[in-house]
C-alpha positions as YAML, in Angstrom:
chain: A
units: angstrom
residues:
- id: 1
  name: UNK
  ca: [0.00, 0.00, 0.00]
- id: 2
  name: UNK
  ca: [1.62, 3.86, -0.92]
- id: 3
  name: UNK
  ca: [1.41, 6.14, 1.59]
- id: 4
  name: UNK
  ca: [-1.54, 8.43, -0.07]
- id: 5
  name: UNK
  ca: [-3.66, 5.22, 0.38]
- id: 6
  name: UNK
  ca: [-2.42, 4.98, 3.70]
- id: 7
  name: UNK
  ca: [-3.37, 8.49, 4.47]
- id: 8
  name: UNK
  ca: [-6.64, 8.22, 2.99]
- id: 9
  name: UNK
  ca: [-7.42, 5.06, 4.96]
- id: 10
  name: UNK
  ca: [-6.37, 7.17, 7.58]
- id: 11
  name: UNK
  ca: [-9.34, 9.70, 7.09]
- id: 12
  name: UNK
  ca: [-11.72, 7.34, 7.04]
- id: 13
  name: UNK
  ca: [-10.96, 6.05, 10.44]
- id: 14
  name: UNK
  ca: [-13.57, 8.41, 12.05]
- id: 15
  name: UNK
  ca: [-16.37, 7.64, 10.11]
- id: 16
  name: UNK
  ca: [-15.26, 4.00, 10.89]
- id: 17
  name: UNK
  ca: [-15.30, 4.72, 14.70]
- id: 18
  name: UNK
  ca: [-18.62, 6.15, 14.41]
- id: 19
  name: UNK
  ca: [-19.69, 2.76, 12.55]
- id: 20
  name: UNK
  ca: [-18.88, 0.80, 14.71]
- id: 21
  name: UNK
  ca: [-20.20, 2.58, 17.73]
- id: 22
  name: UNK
  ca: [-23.70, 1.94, 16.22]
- id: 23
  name: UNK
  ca: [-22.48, -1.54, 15.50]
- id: 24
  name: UNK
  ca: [-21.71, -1.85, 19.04]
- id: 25
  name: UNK
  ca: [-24.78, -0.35, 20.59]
- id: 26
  name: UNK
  ca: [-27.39, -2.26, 18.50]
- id: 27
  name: UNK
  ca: [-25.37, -5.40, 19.65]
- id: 28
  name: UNK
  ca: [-26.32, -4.53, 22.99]
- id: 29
  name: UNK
  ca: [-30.15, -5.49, 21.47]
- id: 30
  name: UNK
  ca: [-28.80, -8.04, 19.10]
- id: 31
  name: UNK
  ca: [-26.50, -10.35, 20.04]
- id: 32
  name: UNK
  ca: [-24.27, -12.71, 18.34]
- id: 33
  name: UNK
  ca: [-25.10, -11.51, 15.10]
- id: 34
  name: UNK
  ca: [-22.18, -8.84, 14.51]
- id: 35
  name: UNK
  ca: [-22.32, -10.09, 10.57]
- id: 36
  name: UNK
  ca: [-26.24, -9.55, 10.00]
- id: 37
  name: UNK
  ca: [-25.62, -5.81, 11.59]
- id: 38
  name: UNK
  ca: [-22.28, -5.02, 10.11]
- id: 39
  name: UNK
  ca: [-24.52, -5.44, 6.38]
- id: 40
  name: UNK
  ca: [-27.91, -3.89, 7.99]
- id: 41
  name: UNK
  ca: [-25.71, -0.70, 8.60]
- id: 42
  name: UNK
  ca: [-23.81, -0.75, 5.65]
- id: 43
  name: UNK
  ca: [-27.26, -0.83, 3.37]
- id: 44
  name: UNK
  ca: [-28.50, 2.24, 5.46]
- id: 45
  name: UNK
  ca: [-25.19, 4.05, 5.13]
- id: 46
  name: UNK
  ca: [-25.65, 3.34, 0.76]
- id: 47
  name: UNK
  ca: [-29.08, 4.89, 0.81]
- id: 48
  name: UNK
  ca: [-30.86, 1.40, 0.40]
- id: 49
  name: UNK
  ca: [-33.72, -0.92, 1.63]
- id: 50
  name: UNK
  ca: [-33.26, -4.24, 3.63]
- id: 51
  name: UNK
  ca: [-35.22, -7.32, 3.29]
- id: 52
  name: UNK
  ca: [-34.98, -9.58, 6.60]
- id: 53
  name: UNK
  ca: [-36.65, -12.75, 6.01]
- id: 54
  name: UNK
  ca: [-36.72, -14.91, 8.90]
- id: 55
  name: UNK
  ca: [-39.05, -16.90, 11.75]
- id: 56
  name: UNK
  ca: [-40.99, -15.25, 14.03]
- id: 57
  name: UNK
  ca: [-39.52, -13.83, 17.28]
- id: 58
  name: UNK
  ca: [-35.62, -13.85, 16.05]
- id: 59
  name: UNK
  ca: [-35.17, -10.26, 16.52]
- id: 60
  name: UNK
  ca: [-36.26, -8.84, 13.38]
- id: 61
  name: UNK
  ca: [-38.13, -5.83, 14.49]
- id: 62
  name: UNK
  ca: [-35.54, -5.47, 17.45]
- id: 63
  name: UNK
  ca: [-32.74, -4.57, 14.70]
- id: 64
  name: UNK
  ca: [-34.29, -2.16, 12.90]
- id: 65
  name: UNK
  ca: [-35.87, -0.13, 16.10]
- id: 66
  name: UNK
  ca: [-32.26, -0.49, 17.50]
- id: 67
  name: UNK
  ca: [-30.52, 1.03, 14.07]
- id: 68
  name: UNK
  ca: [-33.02, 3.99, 13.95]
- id: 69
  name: UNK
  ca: [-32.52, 4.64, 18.03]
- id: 70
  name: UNK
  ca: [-28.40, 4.25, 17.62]
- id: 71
  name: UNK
  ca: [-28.43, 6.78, 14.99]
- id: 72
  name: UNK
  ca: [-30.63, 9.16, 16.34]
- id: 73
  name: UNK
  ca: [-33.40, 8.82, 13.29]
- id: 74
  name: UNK
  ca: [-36.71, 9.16, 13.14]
- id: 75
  name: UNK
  ca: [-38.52, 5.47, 13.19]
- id: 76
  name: UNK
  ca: [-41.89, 4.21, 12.38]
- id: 77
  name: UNK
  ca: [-43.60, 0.77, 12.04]
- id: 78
  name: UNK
  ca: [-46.14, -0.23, 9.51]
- id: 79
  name: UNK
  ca: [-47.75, -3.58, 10.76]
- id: 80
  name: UNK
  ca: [-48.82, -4.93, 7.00]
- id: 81
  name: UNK
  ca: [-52.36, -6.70, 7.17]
- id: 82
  name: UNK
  ca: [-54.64, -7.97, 4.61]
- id: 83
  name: UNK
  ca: [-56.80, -5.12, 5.20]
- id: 84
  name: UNK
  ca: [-53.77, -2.38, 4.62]
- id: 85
  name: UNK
  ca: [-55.21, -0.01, 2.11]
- id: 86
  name: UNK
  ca: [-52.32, 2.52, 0.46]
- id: 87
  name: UNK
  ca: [-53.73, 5.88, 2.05]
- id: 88
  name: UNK
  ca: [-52.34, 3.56, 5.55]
- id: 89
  name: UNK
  ca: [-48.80, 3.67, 4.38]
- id: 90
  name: UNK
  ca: [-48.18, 7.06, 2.69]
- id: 91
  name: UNK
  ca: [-51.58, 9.38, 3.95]
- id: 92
  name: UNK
  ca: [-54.04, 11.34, 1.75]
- id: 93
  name: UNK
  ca: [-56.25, 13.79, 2.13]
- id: 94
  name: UNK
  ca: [-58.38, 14.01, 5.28]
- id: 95
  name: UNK
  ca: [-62.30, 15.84, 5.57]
- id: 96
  name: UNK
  ca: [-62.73, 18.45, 7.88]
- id: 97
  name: UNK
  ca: [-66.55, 18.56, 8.19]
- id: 98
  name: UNK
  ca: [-66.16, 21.87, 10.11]
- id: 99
  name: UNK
  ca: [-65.24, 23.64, 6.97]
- id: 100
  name: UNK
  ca: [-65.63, 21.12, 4.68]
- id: 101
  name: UNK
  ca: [-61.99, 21.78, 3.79]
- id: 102
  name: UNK
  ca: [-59.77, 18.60, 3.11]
- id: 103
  name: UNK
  ca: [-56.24, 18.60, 4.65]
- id: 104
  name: UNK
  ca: [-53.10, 16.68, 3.98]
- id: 105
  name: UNK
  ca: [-52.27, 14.15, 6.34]
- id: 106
  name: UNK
  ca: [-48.61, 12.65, 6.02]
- id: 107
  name: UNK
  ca: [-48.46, 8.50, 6.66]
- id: 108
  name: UNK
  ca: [-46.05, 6.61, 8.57]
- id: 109
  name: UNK
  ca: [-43.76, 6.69, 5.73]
- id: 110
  name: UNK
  ca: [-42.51, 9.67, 6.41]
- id: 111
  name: UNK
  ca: [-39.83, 8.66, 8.85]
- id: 112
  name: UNK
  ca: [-35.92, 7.94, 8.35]
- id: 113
  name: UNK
  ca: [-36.26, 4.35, 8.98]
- id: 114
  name: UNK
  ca: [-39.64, 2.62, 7.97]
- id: 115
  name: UNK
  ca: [-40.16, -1.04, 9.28]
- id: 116
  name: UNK
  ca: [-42.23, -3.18, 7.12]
- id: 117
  name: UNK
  ca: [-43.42, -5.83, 9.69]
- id: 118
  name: UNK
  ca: [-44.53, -8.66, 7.02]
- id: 119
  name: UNK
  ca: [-44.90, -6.94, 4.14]
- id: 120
  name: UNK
  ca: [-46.01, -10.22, 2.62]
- id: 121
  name: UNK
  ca: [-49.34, -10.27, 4.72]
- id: 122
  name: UNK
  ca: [-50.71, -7.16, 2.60]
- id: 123
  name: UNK
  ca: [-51.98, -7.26, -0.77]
- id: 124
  name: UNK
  ca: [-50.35, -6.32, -3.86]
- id: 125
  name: UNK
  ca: [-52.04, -3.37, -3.91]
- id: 126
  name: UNK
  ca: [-50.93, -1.62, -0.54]
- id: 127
  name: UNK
  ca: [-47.46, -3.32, -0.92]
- id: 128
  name: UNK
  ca: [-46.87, -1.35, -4.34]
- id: 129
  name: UNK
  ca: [-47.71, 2.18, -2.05]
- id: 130
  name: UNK
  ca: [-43.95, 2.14, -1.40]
- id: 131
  name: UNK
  ca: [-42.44, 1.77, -4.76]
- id: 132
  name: UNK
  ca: [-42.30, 5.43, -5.96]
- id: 133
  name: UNK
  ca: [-40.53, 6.18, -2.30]
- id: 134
  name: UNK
  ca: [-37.84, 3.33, -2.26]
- id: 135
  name: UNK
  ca: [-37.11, 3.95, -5.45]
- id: 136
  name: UNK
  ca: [-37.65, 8.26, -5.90]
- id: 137
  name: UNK
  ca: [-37.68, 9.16, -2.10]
- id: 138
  name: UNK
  ca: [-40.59, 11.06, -2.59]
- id: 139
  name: UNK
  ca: [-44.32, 10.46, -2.34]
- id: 140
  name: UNK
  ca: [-47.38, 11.67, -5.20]
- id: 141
  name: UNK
  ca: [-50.27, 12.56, -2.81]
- id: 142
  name: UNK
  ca: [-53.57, 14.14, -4.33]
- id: 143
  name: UNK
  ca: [-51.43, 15.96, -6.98]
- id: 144
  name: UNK
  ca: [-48.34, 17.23, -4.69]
- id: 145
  name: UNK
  ca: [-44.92, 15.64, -4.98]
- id: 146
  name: UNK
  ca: [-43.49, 15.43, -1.31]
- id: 147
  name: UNK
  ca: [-40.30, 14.87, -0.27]
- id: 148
  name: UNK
  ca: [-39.51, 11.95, 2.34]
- id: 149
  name: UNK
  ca: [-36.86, 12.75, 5.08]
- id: 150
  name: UNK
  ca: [-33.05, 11.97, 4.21]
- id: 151
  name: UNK
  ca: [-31.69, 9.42, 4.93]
- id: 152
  name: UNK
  ca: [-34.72, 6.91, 4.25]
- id: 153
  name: UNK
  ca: [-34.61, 3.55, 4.75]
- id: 154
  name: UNK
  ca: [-37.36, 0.91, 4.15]
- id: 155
  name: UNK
  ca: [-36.62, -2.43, 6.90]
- id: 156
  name: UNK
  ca: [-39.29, -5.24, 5.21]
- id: 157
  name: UNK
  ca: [-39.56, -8.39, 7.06]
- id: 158
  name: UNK
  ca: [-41.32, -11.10, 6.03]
- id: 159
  name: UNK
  ca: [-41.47, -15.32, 6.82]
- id: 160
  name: UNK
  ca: [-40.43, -17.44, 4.12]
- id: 161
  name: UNK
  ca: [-42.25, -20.44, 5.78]
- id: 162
  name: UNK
  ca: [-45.76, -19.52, 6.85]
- id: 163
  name: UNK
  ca: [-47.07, -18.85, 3.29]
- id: 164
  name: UNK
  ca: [-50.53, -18.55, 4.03]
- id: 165
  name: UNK
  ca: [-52.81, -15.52, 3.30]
- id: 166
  name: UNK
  ca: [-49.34, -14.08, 2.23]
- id: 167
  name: UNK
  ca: [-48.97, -12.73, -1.06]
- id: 168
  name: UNK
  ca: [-45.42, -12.54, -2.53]
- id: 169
  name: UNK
  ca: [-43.18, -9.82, -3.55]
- id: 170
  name: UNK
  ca: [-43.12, -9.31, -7.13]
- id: 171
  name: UNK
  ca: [-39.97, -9.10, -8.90]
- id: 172
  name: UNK
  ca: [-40.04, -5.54, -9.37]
- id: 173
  name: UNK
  ca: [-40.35, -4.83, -5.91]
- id: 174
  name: UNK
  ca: [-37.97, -7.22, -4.52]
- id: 175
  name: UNK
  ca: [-35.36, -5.88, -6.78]
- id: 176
  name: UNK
  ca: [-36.12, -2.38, -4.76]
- id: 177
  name: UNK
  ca: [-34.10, -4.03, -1.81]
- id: 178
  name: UNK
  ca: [-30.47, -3.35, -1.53]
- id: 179
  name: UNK
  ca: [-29.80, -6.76, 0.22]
- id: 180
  name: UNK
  ca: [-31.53, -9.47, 1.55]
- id: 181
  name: UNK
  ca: [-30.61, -10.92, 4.97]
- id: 182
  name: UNK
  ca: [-32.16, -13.80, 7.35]
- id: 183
  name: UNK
  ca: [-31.04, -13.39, 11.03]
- id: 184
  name: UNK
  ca: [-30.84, -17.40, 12.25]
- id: 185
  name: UNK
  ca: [-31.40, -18.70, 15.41]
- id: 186
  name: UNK
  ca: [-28.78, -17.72, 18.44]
- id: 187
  name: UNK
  ca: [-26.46, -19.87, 19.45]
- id: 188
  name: UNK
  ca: [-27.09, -21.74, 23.38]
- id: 189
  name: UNK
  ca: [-25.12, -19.23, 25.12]
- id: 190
  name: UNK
  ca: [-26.36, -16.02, 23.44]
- id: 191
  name: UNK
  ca: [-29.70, -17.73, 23.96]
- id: 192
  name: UNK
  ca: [-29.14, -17.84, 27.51]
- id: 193
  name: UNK
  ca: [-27.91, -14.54, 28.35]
- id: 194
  name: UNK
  ca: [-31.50, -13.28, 26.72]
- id: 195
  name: UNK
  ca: [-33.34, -14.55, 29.87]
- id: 196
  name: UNK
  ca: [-30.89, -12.70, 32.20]
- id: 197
  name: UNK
  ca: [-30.83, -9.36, 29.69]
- id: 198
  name: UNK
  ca: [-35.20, -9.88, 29.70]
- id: 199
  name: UNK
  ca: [-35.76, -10.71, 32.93]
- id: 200
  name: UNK
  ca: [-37.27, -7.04, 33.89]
- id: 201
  name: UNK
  ca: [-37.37, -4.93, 30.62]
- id: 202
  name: UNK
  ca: [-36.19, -5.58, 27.30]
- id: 203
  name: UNK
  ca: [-32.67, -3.52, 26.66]
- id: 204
  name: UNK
  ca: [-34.49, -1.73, 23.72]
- id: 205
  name: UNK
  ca: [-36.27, 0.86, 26.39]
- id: 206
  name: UNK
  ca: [-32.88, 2.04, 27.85]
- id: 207
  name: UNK
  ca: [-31.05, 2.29, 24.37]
- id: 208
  name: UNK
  ca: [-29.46, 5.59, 23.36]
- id: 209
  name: UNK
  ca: [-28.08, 7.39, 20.66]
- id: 210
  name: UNK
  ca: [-24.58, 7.32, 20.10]
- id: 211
  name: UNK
  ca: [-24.42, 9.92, 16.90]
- id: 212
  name: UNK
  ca: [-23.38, 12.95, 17.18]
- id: 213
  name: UNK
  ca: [-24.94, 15.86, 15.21]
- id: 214
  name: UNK
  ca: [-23.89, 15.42, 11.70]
- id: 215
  name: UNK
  ca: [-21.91, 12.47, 12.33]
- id: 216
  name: UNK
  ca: [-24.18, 9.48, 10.47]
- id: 217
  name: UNK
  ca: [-24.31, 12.42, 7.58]
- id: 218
  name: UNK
  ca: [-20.57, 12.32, 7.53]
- id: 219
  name: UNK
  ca: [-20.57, 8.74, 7.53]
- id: 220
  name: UNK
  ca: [-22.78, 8.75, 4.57]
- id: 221
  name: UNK
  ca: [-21.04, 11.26, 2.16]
- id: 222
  name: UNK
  ca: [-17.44, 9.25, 3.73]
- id: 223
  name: UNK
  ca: [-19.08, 6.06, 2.10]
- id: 224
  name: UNK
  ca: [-19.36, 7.93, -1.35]
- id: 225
  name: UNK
  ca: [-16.10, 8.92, -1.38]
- id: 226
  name: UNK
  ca: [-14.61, 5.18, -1.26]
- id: 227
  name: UNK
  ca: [-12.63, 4.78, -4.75]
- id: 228
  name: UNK
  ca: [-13.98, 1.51, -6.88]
- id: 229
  name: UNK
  ca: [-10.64, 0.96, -9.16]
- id: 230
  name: UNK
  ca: [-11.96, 0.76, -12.55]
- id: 231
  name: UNK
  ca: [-10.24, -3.90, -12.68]
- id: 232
  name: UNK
  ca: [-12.56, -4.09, -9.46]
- id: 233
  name: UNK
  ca: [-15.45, -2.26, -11.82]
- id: 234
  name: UNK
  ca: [-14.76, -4.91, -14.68]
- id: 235
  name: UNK
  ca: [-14.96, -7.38, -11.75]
- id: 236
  name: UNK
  ca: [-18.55, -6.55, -10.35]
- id: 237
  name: UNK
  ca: [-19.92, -6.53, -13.61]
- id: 238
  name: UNK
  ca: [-18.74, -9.63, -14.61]
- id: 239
  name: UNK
  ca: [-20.43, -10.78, -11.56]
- id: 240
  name: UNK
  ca: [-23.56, -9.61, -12.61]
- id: 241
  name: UNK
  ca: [-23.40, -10.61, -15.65]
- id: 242
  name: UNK
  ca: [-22.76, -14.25, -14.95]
- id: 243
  name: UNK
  ca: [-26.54, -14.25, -13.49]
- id: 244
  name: UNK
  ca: [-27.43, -13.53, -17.11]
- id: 245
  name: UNK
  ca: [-25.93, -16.26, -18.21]
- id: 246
  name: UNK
  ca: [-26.31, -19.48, -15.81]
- id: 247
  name: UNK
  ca: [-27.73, -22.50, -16.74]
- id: 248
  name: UNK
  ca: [-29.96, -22.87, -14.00]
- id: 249
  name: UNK
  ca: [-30.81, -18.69, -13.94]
- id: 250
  name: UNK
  ca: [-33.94, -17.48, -15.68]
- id: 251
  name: UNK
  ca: [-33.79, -13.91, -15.39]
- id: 252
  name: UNK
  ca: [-30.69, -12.79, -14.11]
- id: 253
  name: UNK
  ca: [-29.53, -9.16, -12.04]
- id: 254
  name: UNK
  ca: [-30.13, -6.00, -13.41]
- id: 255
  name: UNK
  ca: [-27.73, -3.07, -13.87]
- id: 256
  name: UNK
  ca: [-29.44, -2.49, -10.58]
- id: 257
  name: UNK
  ca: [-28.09, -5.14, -9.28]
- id: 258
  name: UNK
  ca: [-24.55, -4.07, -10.70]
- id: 259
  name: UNK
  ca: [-24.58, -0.52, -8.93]
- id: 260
  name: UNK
  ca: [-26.41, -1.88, -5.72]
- id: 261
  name: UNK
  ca: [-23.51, -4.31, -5.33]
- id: 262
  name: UNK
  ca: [-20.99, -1.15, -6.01]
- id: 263
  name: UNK
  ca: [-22.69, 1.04, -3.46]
- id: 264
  name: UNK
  ca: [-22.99, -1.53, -0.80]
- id: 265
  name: UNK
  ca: [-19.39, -3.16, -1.09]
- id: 266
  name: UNK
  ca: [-18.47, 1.09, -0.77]
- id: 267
  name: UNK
  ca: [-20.78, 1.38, 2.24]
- id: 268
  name: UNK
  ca: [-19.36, -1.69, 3.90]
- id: 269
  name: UNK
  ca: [-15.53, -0.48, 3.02]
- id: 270
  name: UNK
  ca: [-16.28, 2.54, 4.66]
- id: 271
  name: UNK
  ca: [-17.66, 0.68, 7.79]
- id: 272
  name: UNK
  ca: [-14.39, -0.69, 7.79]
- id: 273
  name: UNK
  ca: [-12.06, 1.87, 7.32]
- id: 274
  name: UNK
  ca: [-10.85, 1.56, 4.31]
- id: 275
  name: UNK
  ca: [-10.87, 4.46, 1.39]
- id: 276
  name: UNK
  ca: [-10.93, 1.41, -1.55]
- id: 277
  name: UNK
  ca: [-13.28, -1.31, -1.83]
- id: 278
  name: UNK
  ca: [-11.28, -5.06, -2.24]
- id: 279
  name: UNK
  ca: [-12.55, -7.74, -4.29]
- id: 280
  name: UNK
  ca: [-12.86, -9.85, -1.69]
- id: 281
  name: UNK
  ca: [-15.54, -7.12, -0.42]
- id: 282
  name: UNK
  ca: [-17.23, -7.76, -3.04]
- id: 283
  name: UNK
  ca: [-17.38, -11.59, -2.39]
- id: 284
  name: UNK
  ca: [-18.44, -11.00, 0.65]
- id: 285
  name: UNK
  ca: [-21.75, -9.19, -0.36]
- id: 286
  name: UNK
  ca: [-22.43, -10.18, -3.73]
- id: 287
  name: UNK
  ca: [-24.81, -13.00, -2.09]
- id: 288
  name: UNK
  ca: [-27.07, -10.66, 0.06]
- id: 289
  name: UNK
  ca: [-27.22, -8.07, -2.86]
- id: 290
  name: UNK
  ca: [-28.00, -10.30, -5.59]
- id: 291
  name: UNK
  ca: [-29.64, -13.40, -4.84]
- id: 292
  name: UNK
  ca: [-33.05, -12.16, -4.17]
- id: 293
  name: UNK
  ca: [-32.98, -10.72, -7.86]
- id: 294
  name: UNK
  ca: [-32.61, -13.50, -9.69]
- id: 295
  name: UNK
  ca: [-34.96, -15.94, -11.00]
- id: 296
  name: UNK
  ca: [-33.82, -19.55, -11.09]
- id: 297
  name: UNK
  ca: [-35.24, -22.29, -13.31]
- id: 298
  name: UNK
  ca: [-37.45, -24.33, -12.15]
- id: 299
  name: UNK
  ca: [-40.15, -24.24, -9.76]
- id: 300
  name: UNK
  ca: [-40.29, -25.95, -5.93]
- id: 301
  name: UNK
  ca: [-37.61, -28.64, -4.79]
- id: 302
  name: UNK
  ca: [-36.48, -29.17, -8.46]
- id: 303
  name: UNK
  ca: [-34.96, -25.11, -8.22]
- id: 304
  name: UNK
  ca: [-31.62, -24.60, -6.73]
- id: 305
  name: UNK
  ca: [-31.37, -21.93, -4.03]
- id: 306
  name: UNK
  ca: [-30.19, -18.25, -5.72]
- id: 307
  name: UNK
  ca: [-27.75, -17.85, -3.00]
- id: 308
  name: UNK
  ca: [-26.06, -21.15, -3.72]
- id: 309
  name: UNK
  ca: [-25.81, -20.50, -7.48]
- id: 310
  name: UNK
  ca: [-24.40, -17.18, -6.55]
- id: 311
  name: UNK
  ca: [-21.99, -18.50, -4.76]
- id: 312
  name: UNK
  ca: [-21.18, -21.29, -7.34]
- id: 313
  name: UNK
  ca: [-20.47, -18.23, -9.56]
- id: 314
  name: UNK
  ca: [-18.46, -16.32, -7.59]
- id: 315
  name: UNK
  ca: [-15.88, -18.95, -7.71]
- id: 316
  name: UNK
  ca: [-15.50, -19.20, -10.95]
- id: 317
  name: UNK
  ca: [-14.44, -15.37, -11.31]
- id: 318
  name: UNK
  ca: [-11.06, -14.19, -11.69]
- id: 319
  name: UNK
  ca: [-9.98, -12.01, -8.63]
- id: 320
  name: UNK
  ca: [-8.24, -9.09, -9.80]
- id: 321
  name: UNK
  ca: [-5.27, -8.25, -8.53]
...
């Protein structure tokens, strides 16, 4: 390494500290999981949307109210039913009988971080409320544009097993979400220490912020600034473009994909430290970012799972050097 990358690693080191400050606070909430967190962050910190799918009661809602608290953003929950209707999720106009006047009343939506507790359970109509914000960061309501608070985040969960009176993400919307992550079970002892850490309260009441003023903006505009060399370029888009091309791949990744897995592998550089992102980076999150937009051949236990076949790609890629 020269010494100007030295020195520039050396400037990011602050934003780093601040990363991993939140890191170590929402751990406090979340324990054992310093991977699933590490990526959670580093999608927030690139200005994208996280899809958690997991079991019931692993701590899914617990991460995102801790991320919003740790940072010091603004955090609301949509609880997605069957009866969700749009106006629920982004507002509309509301009737004053009084003056008969109508007024414009803002939905949850308009928070930093919005948690999408099963999205699945609503129907296709309420879920596709939130396309024009993940993907504009503004809402259309009766005629006026609005602007959604910066930074805005969109936390979905959603269980993969209990399929019933669920109605699936469509394509389109899945490929909305930066990265897609499933939080697993705790190991025995983390499992344990919950019933001492529980016993009273949960540890989500006496959570604080550990941001300073400005400092998860800095972070942001510090991830922006880490340099993608343009062999590391050639190497994420080869990536990508592999998913077009696999056997057992229907529809592979967008140029979505290819800039979503450039913006998080900066994001999680950044987290790190470092001023460049390194292939191996890019191994590292080239599973979460692409496999949930891919659509594999075959349907039930004769497809292969998209993270696998990622995976099986991956190693087939040249490093570069």
């Amino acid at each position: 390494m020269d010494l100007t990358q030295t020195a520039t690693d050396a400037a990011q080191q602050p934003h780093a500290r601040t990363a991993q400050a939140i890191i170590h606070n929402v751990e406090k909430i979340l324990q054992g999981k310093h991977q699933q967190v590490e990526l959670a962050l580093a999608a927030i910190v690139a200005g994208g949307h996280l899809l958690i799918e997991d079991v019931p009661g692993l701590g899914k809602t617990m991460l995102a109210r801790a991320l919003a608290v740790s940072v010091g953003l603004s955090f609301k929950r949509i609880q997605f039913t069957a009866d969700l209707m749009p106006s629920d999720i982004v507002g509309g106009p509301v009737y004053n009988p009084k003056d008969g006047s109508f007024t414009l009343r803002p939905g949850p939506v308009f928070a930093n971080i919005v948690l999408a507790d099963e999205i699945n359970r609503a129907n296709p109509r309420a879920q596709s409320a939130l396309l024009e914000c993940m993907e504009e960061g503004q809402i259309t309501l009766d005629g006026q544009t609005l602007p959604l608070p910066a930074p805005f985040a969109v936390l979905a969960t959603q269980n993969p097993i209990d399929m019933a009176g669920t109605y699936p993400l469509p394509e389109a919307q899945l490929d909305r979400f930066l990265i897609r992550l499933s939080l697993g079970y705790p190991d025995a002892a983390t499992e344990a220490g919950l019933i001492q850490s529980q016993q009273y309260a949960h540890p989500i009441s006496r959570l604080q912020p550990v941001c300073g003023a400005g400092d998860f903006e800095r972070l942001v505009a510090a991830a922006h600034e880490v340099s993608i060399t343009p062999e590391v370029a050639q190497f994420i888009a080869a990536i990508v473009g592999a998913t077009r091309k696999h056997v057992d791949i229907r529809f592979g990744a967008s140029p979505r994909g290819t800039l979503g897995l450039a913006r998080m592998a900066r994001a999680l550089s950044c987290i790190r430290g470092r001023s460049y992102v390194d292939p191996a980076v890019v191994r590292e999150v080239a599973a979460p970012v692409l496999a949930h937009r891919i659509i594999v051949q075959g349907q039930g236990a004769q497809a292969k799972d998209a993270t696998d076949i990622v995976q099986a790609i991956l190693m087939l890629q040249r490093t570069p050097v």
